[in-house]
ZAFI-767733 format. One record per residue (C-alpha): x, y, z; residue number from 1. Coordinates in steps of 0.2 Angstrom, whole numbers, plus 5000, padded with zeros to 4 digits. Layout:
DORO  east  north    up    i
DORO     X      Y     Z  NUM
...
% end
This chain:
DORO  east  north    up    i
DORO  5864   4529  5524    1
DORO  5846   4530  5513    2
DORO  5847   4525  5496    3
DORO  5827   4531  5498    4
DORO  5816   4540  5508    5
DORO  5805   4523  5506    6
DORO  5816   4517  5520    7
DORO  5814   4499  5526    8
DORO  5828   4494  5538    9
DORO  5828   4502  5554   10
DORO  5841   4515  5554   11
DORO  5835   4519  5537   12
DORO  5819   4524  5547   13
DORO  5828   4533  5561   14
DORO  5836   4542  5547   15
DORO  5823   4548  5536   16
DORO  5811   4553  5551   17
DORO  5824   4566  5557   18
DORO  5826   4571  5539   19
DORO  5809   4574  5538   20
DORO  5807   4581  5554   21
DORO  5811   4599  5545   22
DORO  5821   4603  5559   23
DORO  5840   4603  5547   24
DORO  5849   4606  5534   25
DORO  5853   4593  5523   26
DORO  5869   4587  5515   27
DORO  5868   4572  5503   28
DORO  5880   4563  5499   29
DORO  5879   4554  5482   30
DORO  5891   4543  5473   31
DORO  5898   4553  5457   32
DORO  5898   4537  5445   33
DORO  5881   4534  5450   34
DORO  5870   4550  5449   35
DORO  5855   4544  5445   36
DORO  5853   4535  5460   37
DORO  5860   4549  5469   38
DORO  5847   4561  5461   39
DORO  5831   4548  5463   40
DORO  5837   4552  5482   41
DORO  5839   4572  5481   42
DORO  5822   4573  5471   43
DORO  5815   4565  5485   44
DORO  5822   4576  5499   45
DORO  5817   4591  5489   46
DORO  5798   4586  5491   47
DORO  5803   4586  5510   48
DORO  5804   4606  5504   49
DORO  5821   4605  5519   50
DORO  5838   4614  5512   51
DORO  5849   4605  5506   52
DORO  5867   4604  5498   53
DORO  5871   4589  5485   54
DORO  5889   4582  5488   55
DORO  5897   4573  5472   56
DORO  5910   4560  5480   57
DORO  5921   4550  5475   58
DORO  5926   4561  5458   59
DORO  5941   4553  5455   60
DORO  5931   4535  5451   61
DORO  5920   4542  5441   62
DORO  5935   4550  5431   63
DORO  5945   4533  5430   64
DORO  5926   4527  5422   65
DORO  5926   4542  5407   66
DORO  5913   4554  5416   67
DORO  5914   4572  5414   68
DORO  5900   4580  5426   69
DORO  5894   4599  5423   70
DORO  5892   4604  5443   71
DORO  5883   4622  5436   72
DORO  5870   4615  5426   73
DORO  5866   4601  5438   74
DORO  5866   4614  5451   75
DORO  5854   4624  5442   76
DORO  5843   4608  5437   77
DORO  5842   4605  5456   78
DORO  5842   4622  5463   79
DORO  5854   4616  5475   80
DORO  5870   4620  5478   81
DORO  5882   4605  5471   82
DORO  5898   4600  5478   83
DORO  5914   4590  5470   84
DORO  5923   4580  5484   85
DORO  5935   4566  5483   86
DORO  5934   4565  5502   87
DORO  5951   4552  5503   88
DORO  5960   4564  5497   89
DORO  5951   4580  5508   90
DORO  5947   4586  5492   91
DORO  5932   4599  5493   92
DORO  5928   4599  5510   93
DORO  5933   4618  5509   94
DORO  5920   4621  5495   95
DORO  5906   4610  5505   96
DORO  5910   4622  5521   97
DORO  5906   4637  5509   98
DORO  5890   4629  5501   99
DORO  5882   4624  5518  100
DORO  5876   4641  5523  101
DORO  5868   4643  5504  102
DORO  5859   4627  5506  103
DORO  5840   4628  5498  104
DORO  5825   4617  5495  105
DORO  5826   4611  5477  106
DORO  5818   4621  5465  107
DORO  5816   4604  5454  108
DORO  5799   4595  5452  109
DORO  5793   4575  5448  110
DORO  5778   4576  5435  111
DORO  5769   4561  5443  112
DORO  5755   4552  5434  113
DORO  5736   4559  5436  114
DORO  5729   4547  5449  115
DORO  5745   4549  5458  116
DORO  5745   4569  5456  117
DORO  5728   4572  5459  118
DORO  5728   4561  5475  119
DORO  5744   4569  5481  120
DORO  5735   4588  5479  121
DORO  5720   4584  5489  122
DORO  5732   4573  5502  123
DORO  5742   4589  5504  124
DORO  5726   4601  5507  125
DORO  5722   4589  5523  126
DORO  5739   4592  5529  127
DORO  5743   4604  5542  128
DORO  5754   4622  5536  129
DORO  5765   4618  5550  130
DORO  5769   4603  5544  131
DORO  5786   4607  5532  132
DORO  5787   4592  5525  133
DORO  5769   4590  5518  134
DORO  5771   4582  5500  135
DORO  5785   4570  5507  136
DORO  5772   4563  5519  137
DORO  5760   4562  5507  138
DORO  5769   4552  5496  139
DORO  5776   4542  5508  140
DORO  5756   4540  5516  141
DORO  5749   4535  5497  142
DORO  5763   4524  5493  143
DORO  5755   4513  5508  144
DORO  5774   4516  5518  145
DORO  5766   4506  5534  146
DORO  5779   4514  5546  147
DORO  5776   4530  5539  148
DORO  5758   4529  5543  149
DORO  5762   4524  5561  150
DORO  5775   4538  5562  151
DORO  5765   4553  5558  152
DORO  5749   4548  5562  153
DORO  5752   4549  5580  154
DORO  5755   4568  5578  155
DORO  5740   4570  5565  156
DORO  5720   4572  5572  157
DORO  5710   4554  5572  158
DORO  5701   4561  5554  159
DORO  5713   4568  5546  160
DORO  5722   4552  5545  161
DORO  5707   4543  5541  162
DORO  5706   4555  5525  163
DORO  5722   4551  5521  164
DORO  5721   4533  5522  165
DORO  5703   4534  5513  166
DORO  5712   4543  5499  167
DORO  5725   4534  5497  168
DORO  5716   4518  5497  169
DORO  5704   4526  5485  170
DORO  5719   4530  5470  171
DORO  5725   4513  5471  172
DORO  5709   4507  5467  173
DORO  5710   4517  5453  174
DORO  5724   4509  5446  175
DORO  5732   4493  5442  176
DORO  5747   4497  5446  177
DORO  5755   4498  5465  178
DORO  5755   4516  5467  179
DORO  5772   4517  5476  180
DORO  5779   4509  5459  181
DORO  5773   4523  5450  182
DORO  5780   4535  5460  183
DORO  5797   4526  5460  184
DORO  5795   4526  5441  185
DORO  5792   4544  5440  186
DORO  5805   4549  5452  187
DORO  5819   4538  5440  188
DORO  5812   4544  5422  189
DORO  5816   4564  5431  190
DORO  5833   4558  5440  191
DORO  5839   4551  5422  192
DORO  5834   4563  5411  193
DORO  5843   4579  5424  194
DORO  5859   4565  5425  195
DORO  5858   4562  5403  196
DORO  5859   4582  5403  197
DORO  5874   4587  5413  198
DORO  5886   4569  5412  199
DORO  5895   4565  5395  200
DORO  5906   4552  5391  201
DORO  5925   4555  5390  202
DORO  5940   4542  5384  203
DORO  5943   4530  5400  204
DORO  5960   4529  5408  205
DORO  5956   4518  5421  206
DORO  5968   4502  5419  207
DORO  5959   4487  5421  208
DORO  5970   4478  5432  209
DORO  5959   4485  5447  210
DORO  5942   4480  5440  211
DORO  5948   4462  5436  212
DORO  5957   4460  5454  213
DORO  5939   4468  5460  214
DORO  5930   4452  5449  215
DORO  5940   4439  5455  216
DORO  5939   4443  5473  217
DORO  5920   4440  5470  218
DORO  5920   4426  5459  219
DORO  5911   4411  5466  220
DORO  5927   4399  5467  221
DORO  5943   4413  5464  222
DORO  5934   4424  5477  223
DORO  5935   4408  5489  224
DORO  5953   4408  5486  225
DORO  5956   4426  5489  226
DORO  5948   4426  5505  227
DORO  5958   4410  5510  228
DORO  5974   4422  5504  229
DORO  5966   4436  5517  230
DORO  5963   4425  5529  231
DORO  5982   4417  5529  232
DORO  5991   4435  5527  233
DORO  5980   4441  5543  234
DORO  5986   4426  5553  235
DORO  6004   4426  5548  236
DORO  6002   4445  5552  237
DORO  5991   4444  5567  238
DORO  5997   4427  5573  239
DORO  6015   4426  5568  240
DORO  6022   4444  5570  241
DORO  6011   4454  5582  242
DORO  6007   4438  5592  243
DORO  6025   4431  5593  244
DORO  6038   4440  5591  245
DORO  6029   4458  5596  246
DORO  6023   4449  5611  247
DORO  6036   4440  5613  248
DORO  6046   4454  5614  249
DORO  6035   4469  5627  250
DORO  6032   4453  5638  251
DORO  6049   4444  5641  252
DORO  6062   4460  5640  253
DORO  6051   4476  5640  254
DORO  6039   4472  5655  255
DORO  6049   4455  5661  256
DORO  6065   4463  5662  257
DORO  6063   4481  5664  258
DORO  6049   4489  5670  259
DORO  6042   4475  5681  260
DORO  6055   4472  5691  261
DORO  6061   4491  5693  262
DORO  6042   4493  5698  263
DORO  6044   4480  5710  264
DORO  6060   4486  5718  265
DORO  6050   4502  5720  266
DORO  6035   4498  5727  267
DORO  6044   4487  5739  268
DORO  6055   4503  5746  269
DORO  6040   4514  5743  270
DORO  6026   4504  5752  271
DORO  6026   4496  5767  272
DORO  6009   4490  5768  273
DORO  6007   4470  5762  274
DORO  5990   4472  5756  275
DORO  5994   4488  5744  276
DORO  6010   4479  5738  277
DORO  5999   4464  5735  278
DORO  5988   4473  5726  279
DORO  6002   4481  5715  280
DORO  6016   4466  5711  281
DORO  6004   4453  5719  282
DORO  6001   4439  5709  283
DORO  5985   4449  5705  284
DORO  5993   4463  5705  285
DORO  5990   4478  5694  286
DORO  6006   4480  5688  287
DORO  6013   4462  5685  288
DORO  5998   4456  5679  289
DORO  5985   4470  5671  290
DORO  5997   4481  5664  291
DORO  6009   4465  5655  292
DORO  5990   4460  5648  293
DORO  5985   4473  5644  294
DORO  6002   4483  5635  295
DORO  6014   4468  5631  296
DORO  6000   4455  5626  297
DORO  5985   4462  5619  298
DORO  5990   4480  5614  299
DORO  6002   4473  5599  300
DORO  5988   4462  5593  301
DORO  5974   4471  5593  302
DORO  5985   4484  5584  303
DORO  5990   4474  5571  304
DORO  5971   4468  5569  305
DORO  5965   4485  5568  306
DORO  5979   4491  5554  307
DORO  5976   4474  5543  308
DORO  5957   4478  5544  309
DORO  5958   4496  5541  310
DORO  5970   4490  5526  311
DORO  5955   4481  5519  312
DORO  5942   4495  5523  313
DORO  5952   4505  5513  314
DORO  5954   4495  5499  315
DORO  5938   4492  5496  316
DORO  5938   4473  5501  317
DORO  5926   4471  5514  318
DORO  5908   4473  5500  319
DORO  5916   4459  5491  320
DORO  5918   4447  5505  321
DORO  5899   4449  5509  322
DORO  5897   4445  5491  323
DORO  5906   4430  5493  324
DORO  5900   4424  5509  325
DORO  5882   4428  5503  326
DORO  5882   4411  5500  327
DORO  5887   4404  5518  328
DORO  5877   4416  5525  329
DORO  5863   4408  5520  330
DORO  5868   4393  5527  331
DORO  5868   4403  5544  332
DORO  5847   4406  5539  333
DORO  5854   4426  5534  334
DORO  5860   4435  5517  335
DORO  5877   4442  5512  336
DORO  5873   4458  5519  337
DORO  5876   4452  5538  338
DORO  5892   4444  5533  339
DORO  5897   4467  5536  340
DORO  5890   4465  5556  341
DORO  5897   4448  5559  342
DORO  5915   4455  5551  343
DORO  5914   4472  5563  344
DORO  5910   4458  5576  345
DORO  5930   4454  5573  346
DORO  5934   4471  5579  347
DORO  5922   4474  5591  348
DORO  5906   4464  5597  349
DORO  5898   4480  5605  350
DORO  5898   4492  5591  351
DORO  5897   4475  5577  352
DORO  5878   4472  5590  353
DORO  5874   4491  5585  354
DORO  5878   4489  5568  355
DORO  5863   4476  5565  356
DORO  5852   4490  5562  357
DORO  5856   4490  5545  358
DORO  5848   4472  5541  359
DORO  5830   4474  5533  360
DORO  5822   4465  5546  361
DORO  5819   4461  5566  362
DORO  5820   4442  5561  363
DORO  5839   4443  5553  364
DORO  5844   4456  5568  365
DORO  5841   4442  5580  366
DORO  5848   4431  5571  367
DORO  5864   4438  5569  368
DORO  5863   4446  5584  369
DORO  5863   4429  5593  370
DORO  5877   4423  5582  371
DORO  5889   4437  5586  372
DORO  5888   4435  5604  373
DORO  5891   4415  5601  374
DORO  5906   4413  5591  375
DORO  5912   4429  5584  376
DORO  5928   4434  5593  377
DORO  5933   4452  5595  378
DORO  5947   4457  5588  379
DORO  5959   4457  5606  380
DORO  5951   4441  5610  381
DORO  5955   4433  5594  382
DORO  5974   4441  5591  383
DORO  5976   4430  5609  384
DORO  5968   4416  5602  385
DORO  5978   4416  5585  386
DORO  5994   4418  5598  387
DORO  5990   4400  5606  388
DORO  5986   4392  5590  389
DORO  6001   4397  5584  390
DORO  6011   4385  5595  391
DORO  6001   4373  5592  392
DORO  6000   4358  5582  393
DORO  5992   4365  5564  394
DORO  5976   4351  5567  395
DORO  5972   4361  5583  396
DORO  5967   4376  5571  397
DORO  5956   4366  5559  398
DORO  5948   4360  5573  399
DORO  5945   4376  5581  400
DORO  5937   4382  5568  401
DORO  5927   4366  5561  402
DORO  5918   4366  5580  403
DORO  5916   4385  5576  404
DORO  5909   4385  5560  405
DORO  5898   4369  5564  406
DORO  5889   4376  5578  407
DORO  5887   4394  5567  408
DORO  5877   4385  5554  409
DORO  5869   4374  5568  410
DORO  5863   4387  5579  411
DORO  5860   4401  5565  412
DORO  5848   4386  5553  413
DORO  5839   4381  5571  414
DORO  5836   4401  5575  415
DORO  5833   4405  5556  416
DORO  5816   4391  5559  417
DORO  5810   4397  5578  418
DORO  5812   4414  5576  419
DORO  5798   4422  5566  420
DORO  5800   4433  5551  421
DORO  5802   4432  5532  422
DORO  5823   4432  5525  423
DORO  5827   4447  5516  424
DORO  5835   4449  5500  425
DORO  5852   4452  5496  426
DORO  5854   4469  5487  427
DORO  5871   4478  5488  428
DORO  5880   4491  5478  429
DORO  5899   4485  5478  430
DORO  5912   4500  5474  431
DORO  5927   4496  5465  432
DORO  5945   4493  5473  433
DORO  5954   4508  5476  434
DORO  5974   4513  5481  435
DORO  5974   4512  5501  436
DORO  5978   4529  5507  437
DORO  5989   4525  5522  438
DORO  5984   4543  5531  439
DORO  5967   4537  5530  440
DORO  5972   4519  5537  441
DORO  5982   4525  5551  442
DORO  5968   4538  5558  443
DORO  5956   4524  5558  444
DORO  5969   4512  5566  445
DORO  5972   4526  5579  446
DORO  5957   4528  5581  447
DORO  5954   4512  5586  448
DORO  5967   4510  5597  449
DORO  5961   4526  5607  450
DORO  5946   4518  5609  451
DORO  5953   4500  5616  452
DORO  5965   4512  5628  453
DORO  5951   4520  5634  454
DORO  5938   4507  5635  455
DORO  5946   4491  5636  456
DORO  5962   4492  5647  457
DORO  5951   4502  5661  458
DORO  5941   4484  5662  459
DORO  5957   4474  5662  460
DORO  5963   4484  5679  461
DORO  5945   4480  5684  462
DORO  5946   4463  5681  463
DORO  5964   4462  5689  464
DORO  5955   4472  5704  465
DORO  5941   4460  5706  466
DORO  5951   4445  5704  467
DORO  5963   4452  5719  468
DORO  5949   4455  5729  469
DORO  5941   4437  5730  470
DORO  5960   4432  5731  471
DORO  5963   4443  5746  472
DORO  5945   4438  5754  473
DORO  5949   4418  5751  474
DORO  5932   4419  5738  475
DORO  5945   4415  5726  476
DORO  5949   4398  5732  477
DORO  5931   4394  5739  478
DORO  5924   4397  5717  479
DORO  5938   4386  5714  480
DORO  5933   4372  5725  481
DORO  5914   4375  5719  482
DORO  5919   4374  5701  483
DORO  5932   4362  5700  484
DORO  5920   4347  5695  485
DORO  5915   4359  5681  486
DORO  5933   4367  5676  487
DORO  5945   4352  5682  488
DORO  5931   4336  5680  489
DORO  5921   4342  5664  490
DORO  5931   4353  5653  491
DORO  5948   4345  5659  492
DORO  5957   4363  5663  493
DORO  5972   4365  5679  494
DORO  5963   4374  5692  495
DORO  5970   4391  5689  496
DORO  5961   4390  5674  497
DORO  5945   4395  5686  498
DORO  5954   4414  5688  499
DORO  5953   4417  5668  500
DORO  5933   4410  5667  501
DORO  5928   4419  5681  502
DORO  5935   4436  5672  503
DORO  5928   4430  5654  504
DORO  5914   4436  5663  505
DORO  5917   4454  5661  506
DORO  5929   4452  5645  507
DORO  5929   4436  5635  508
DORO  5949   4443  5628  509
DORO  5953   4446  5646  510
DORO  5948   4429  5651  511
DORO  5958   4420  5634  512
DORO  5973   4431  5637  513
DORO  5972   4422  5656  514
DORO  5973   4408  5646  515
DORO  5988   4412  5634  516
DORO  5997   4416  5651  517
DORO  5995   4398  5657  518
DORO  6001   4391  5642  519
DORO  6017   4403  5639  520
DORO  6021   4395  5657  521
DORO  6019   4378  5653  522
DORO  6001   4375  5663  523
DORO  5993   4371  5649  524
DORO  5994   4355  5639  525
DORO  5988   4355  5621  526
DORO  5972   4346  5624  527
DORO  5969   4359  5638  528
DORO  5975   4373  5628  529
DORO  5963   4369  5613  530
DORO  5949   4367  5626  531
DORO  5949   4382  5634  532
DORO  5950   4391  5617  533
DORO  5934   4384  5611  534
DORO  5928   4389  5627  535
DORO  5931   4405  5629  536
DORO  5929   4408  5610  537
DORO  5909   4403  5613  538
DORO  5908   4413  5632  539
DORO  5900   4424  5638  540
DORO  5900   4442  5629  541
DORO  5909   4455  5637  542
DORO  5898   4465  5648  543
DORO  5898   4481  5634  544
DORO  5891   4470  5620  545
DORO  5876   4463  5636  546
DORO  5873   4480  5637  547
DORO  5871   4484  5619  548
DORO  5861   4470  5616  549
DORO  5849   4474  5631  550
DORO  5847   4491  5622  551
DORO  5843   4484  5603  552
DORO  5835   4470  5607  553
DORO  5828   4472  5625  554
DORO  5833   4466  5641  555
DORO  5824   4448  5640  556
DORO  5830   4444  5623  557
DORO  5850   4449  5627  558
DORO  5846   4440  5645  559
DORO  5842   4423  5634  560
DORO  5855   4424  5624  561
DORO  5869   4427  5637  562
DORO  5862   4412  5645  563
DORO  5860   4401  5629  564
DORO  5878   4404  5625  565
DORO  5886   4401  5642  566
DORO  5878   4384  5643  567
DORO  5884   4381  5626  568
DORO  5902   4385  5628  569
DORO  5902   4374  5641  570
DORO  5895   4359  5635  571
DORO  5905   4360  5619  572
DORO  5920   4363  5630  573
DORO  5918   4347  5639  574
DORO  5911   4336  5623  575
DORO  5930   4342  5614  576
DORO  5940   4337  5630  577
DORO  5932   4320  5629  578
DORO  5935   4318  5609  579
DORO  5952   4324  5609  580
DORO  5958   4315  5626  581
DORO  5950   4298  5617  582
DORO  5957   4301  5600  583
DORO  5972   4309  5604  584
DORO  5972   4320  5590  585
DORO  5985   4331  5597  586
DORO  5995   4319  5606  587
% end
């Protein structure tokens, strides 16, 4: 999203350059209780001269604040065509399908002051015709916008740009103010003198229960609270029902004594070949081992995950804990605005890697980069994780995430000094709390699903294939005798414990819920088990989120990272077993 065509992060960049490419129609979407803002943006995309269409969301929240909007003379002060759209509720989407193919530029102009409007004249002559979007780049070009300069001068003749640059540089000198600031200025004054004409002020319904729950989940000690109340329903949801008794139940009577064993009697009768009926009920066989992990273990729990954290998206939660966590954030060498990449991180590491692009600069995208492929757990990997904490003693939770958030705020203080670059500042519109829609949560909870089924469980059959394989070719059992003085002698794990870190290697979740496995049968003690959660918590990412690291931050970059944080997880690994095996914290 753009709150400006001034962009400064880079997808704002990504963004505004195909806006101004002149290649589409544009639909804004603006937020209804906040139209000036939203018309300082549409003023700006009607000097881009591209047609567009002004969509009013969120009507119903500007209704609960007293604020009655004329749509006709707004649409007349614009010259665009102006939806009303409550789009939770699908309200307008018919009217914005009708508006699209009326879409104009805006007919609305910014009366900047002389040295900026003379400037711009003589900025726009030296522009090509061809170029639609003239006055928008010349804004942009005078308002000293570095990365606009870099984007369009490529495509512009050598002097042209030079008169450009001459002439911008030429009206700043005339004036002691920051040219871009007056354009700002002007842009404002136009956008709330249109929004003073067509918004009045009605009685207010809204009950103010909402906006004081809203408050205190931001308040600097009640907001701590609330979190600490979000957190413990997530666990008691997550780690008590989905990881227990859902688990409990697909695991041990739907796959234990149903479908496995009638797909063994078959398979037995059906195939007479040892090696495919080892590949199939083996003990790395796709159907006793990939389909129970995948179906009876992890499915329930990322399922409950991704309906508790659709639950908060839709409330309108997840603003307010980057709020709150603004704070710790920074003891991580970042602002409150990561806290919304490292939370996605919970659901998925590869999309929550993507989702950096929102952070204003390169030095915090590292940054948290780095952090979410070091301790954030996905959110199948962290249901598994919840499962085996559950059954164990409460310390063993505390200290899971005292080592976790230690070496967080380690790490991210160490990366904020040695990697180069200026913090940004914290600036973030918070929307209120809002009724969950339960349609709405349960197509982004499907959503989510569909994609874990179709890109989670295929590497899970993989994993199970790969594993069989190296079993099958005795390479199984020669890793095992090369790692034991690292598995067995360093991090104090049994020797099948090697099976679940060599497939952490292509899914860290895949390699925990090898884990959760040994401990439901009894081969892991609670030292061991607390162990090889840490462990596997701070692995290697999965090979998806490598990927999309190699692709945002390049393939040296991602490489040193995957690297750093294996040799971490390890030697935290083996510093815990030692600590808790001499103090006996667990027993």
């Amino acid at each position: 999203g753009l709150n400006s065509v001034a962009a400064f992060s880079e997808d704002e960049r990504v963004a505004r350059d195909l806006l101004l490419d002149g290649a589409a129609t544009i639909v804004q979407v603006g937020d209804a209780k906040n139209l000036a803002r939203a018309l300082a943006l549409a003023l700006e995309l009607g000097e881009a001269a591209a047609p567009a269409v002004l969509v009013l969301n969120m009507m119903d929240e500007a209704r609960d604040r007293g604020l009655v909007l004329d749509m006709a003379r707004l649409s007349a002060a614009l010259g665009v065509p102006v939806v009303p759209m409550i789009a939770t509720q699908r309200q307008g989407l018919a009217a914005l399908r009708r508006a699209i193919p009326q879409a104009r530029p805006a007919t609305t102009a910014v009366a900047y002051p002389p040295v900026v409007a003379d400037a711009l004249a003589a900025m726009e002559s030296l522009l090509p015709p061809a170029l639609t979007a003239r006055r928008a780049v010349a804004l942009l070009w005078l308002a000293g916008d570095e990365a606009a300069r870099a984007r369009w001068g490529q495509t512009l003749p050598p002097e042209v740009a030079a008169a450009l640059t001459k002439t911008a540089e030429a009206a700043q000198a005339a004036s002691a103010v920051p040219l871009g600031r007056l354009i700002q200025l002007a842009r404002w004054r136009r956008a709330e003198r249109v929004a003073a004409e067509v918004v009045t002020t009605a009685a207010r319904p809204r009950l103010p229960g909402a906006r004081r729950w809203g408050d205190l989940a931001m308040h600097p000690v009640w907001g701590v609270g609330v979190l600490a109340g979000v957190l413990a329903l997530m666990y008691v949801l997550v780690g008590d029902l989905a990881a227990q008794r859902a688990v409990g139940f697909l695991e041990e009577i739907v796959f234990g004594r149903w479908l496995v064993p009638a797909a063994q009697w078959g398979i037995e009768r059906l195939v007479p070949w040892p090696w495919w009926r080892g590949l199939l009920i083996g003990e790395y066989g796709l159907v006793t081992m990939a389909a129970p992990y995948a179906f009876a273990i992890i499915l329930p729990i990322v399922g409950m995950f991704f309906l508790f954290f659709g639950l908060m998206e839709d409330i309108g939660y997840l603003p307010r804990l980057a709020v709150v966590a603004n704070r710790g954030c920074q003891w991580l060498g970042l602002n409150g605005k990561a806290v919304l990449p490292l939370v996605l991180g919970l659901g998925c590491g590869t999309m929550a890697t993507m989702t950096t692009r929102i952070l204003d600069s390169k030095r915090d995208r590292i940054i948290t980069t780095l952090l979410l492929a070091l301790g954030i757990p996905c959110s199948a990997q962290l249901g598994v994780i919840l499962a085996m904490l559950a059954v164990l003693p409460a310390a063993a939770l505390w200290i899971w995430l005292g080592v976790l958030c230690t070496l967080l705020v380690v790490v991210g203080q160490a990366a904020a000094r040695l990697v180069p670059g200026e913090p940004s500042p914290f600036l973030y519109e918070v929307p209120p709390l809002r009724r969950p829609r339960l349609a709405n949560v349960a197509i982004k909870t499907l959503g989510r699903l569909e994609w874990y089924l179709k890109e989670a469980v295929p590497l899970f059959f993989l994993g199970t294939l790969v594993l069989f394989l190296l079993d099958s070719a005795g390479t199984l059992a020669i890793v095992e005798r090369w790692t034991s003085p690292l598995v067995v002698g360093w991090l104090g794990l049994p020797t099948p414990a090697t099976a679940a870190l060599l497939i952490g290697f292509l899914r860290r979740d895949f390699g925990a819920a090898g884990f959760y496995a040994l401990q439901r049968g009894g081969g892991l003690t609670p030292v061991q088990a607390l162990v090889s959660l840490v462990t596997i918590t701070l692995f290697l990412p999965c090979i998806a989120q490598y990927f999309m690291m190699v692709k945002e931050r390049g393939w040296k970059p991602a490489t040193a990272i995957a690297l750093f944080v294996i040799g971490v997880a390890l030697l935290v690994g083996g510093l815990l077993s030692r600590v808790l095996t001499a103090t006996r914290v667990l027993g």
